[in-house]
FIDREN-545053 format. One record per residue: y, z, x of N, C-alpha, C in turn. Coordinates in steps of 0.001 Angstrom, whole numbers, plus 524288, in hexadecimal, padded with zeros to 5 digits. Layout:
<sites>
YZXYZXYZX/...
</sites>
This chain:
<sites>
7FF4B825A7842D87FCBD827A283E2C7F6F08285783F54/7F4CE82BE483CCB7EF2082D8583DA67EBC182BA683988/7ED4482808837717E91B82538833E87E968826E682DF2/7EB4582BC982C907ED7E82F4B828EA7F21982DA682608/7F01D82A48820137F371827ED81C267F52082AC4817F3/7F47983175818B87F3AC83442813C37F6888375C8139D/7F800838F881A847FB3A83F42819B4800A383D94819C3/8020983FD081651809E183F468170F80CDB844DC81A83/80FDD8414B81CF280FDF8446F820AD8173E8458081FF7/818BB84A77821AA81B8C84CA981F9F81FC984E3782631/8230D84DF8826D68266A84E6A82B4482BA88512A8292A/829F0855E58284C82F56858A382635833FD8597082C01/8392885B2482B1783B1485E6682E2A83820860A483327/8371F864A282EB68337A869288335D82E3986805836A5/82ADE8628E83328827D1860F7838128286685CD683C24/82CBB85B2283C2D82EC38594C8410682E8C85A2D84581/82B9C8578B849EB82A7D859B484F4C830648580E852FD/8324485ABD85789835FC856FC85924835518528185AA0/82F4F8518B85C2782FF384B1785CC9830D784794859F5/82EC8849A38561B82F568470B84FCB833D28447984EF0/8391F849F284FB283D0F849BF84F1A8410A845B485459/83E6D846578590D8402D8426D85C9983DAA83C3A85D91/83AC183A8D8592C838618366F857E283D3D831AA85730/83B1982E8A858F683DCE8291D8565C8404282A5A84FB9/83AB482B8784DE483AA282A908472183D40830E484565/83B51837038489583D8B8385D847EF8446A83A9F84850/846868358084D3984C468362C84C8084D96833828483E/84B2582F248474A84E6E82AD78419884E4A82E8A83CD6/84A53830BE83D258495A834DB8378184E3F837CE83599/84D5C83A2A83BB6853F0840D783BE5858D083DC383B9F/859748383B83EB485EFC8365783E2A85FB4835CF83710/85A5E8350C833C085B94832A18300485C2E837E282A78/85B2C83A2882DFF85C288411382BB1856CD840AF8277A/8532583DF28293684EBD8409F8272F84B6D844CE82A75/84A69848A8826868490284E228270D8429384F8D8259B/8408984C9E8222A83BCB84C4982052838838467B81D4A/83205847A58202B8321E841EE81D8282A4D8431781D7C/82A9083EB381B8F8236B83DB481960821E68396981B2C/81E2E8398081CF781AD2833CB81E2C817248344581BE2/8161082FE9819F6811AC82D1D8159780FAB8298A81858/80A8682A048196E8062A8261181D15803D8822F2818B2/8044D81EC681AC7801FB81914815507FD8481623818FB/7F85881505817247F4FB811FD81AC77F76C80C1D81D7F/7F57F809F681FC77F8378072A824A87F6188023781EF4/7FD6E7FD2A81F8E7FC7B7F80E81E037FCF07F5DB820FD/7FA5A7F2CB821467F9E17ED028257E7FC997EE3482B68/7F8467F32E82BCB7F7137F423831667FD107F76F832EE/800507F86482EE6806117FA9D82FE7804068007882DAD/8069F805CF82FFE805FA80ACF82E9C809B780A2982A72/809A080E818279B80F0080F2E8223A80FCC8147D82092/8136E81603820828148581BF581FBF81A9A81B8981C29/819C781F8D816E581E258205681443820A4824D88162C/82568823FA8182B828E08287981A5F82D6A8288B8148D/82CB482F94813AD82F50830FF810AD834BF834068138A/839B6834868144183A62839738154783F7983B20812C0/84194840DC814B3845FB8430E812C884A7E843B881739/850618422981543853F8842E9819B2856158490C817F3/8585B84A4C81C6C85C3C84EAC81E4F860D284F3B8161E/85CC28568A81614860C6857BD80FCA85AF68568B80CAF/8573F8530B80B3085226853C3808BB84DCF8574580A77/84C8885A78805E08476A85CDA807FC842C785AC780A8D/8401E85DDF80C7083B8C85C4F80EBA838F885AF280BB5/834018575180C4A831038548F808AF82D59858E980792/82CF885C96803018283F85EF08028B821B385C9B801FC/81F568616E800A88197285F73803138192D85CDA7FDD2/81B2885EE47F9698187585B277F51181B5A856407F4FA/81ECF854C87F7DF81F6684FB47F71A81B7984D2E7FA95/81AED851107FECC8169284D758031D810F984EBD7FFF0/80F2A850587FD7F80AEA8515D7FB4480A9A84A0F7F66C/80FB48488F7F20A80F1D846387F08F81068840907F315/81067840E77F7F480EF083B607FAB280AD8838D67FB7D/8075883BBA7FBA78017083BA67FE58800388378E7F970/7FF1083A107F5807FD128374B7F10B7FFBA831597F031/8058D8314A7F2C78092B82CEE7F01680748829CC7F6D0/8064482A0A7F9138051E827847FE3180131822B57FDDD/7FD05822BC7FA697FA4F81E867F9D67FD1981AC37F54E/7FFE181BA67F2548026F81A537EDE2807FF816C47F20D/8097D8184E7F45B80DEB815907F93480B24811387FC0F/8066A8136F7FD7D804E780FB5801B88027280ADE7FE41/8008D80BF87F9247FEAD808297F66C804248032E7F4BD/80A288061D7F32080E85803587F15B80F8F800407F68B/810C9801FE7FC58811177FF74800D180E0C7FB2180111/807217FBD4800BD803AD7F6C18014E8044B7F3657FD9C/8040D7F3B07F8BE805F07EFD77F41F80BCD7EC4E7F5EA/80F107EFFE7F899814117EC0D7FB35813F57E9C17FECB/80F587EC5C8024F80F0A7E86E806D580A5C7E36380618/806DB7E3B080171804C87DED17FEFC8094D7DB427FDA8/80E297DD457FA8F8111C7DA247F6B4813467D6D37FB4E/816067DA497FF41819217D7C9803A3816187D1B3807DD/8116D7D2E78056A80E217D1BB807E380CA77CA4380509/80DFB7CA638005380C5A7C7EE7FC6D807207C7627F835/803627CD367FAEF7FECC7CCCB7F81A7FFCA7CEF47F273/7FD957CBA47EE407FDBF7CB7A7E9487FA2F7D21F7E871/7FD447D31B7E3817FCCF7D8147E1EE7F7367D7CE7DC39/7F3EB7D9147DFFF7EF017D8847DCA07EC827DD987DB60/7E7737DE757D9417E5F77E20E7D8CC7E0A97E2347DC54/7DF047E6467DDD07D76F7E5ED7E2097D3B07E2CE7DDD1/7D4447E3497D8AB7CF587DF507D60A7D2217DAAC7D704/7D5FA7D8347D5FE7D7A87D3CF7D65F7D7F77D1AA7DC02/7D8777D1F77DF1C7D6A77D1D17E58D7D0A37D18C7E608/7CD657D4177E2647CB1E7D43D7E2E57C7C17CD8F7E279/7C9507CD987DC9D7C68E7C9227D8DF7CA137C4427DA9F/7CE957C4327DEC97D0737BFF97E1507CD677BE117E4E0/7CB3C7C3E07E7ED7C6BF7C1F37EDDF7C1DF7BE9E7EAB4/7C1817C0257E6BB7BBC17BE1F7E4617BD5A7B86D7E44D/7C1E57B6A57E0B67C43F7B0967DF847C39F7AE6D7E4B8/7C71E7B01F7E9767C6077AED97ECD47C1A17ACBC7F02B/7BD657ADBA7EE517B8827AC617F0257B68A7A9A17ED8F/7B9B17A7A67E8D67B88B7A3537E60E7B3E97A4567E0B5/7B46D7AAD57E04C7B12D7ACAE7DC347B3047AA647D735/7B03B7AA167D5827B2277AA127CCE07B1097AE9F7CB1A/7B3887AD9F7C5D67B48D7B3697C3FD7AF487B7577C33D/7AC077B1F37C1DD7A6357B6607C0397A4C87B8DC7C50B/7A6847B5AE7C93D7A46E7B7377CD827A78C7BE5D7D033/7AC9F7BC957CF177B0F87C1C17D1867AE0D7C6307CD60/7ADC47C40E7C8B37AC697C9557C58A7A7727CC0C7C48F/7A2317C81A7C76379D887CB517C90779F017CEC77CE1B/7A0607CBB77D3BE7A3E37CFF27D7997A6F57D3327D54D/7A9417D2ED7D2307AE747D8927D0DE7AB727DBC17CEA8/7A7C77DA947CBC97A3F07DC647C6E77A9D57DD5C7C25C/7ACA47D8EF7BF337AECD7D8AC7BE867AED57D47C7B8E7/7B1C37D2837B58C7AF277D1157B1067B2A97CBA07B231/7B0F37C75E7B0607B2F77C2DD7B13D7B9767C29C7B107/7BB3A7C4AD7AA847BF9D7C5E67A8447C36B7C98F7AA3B/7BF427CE567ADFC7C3017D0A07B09C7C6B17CD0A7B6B5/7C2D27C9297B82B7C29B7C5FD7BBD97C8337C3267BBDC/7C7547BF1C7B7187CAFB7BBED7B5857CFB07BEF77B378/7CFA37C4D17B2B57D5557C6837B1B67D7AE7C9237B700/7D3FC7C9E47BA7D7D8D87CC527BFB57D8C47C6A77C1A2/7D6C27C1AF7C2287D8C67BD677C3647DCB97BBA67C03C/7DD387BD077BB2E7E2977BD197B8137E5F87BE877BABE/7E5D97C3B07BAFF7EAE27C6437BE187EBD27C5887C3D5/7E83A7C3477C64D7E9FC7C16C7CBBF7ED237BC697CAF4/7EBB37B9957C89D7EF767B4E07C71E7F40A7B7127C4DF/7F3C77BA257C1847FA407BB6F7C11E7FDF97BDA97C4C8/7FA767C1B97C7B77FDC77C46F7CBD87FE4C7BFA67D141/7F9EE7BC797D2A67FBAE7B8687D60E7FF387B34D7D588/800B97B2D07D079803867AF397CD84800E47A9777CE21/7FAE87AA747CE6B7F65D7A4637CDA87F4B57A4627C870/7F31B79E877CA2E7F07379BF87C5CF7E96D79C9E7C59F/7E82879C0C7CACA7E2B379BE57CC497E1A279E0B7CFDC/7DB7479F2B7D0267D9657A3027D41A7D9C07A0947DA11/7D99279BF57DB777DA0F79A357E03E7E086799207E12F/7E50179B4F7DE347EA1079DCA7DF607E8FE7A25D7E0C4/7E6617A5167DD127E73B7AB2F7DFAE7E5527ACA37E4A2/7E08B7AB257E5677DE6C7AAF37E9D17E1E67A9047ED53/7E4437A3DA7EEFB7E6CB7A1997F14C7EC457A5B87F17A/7EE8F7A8687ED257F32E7AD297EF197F14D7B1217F208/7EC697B2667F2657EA927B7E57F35D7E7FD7B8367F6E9/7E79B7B41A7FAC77E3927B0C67FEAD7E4327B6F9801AD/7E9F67B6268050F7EACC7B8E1809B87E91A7BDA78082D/7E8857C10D803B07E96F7C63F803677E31A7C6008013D/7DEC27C47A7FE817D8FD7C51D7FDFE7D69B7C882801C9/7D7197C788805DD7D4887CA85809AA7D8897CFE880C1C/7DB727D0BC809A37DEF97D74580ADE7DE447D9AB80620/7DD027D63C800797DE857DA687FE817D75A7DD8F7FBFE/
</sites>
């Protein structure tokens, strides 16, 4: 890959080279009587490449351009559902960027007046996304949450 996460790339029938076609990947393709297909380039997770392969077998039309036209747009929308699963798989708690945020602050052992002059943020707003981190982390207190969220503070 050339560094290029954007273009979808389109391998009909007719642009098939014979090497293509005498490939490893392109014999598994023809045994499998696929005839046409799309690759969807997704930016690299945890150092792994990722590509959504769409395709069509032997008797389906070719993928027209407007279907390849409405990938492009749905391509960051994929790669965003993939990373959210590979957090979940992962066990990192499903937070939001302010709340990550105002966790790093706890973490450093801030108080609230303190997170909410840094956030420029209002005390009340403070104490309600620490609301909801306690609900979504299933704690009681801020040195639980912290203590669930140790490993993942510094990724997310």
């Amino acid at each position: 890959m050339t560094g290029d996460y954007a273009t979808v790339l389109h391998h009909g029938a007719a642009s098939r080279t014979r090497a293509y076609a005498n490939s490893p990947l392109g014999s598994a393709f023809a045994a499998l009587g696929i005839k046409d297909e799309i690759l969807v380039p997704m930016t690299p997770l945890g150092g792994l490449r990722r590509r959504l392969l769409l395709f069509r077998q032997d008797g389906g039309p070719d993928f027209s351009e407007r279907e390849k036209a409405m990938l492009a747009p749905a391509r960051p929308h994929v790669a965003e559902l993939h990373t959210r699963r590979d957090r979940e798989l992962r066990g990192e708690p499903n937070l939001t960027p302010r709340q990550w945020e105002v966790l790093r602050q706890v973490a450093t052992g801030a108080s609230n007046t303190q997170i909410a002059r840094t956030l420029r943020l209002s005390e009340a707003t403070v104490r309600k996304h620490l609301e909801n981190v306690f609900l979504r982390l299933g704690v009681q207190s801020r040195t639980e949450a912290v203590a669930r969220v140790q490993a993942f503070l510094d990724a997310a």
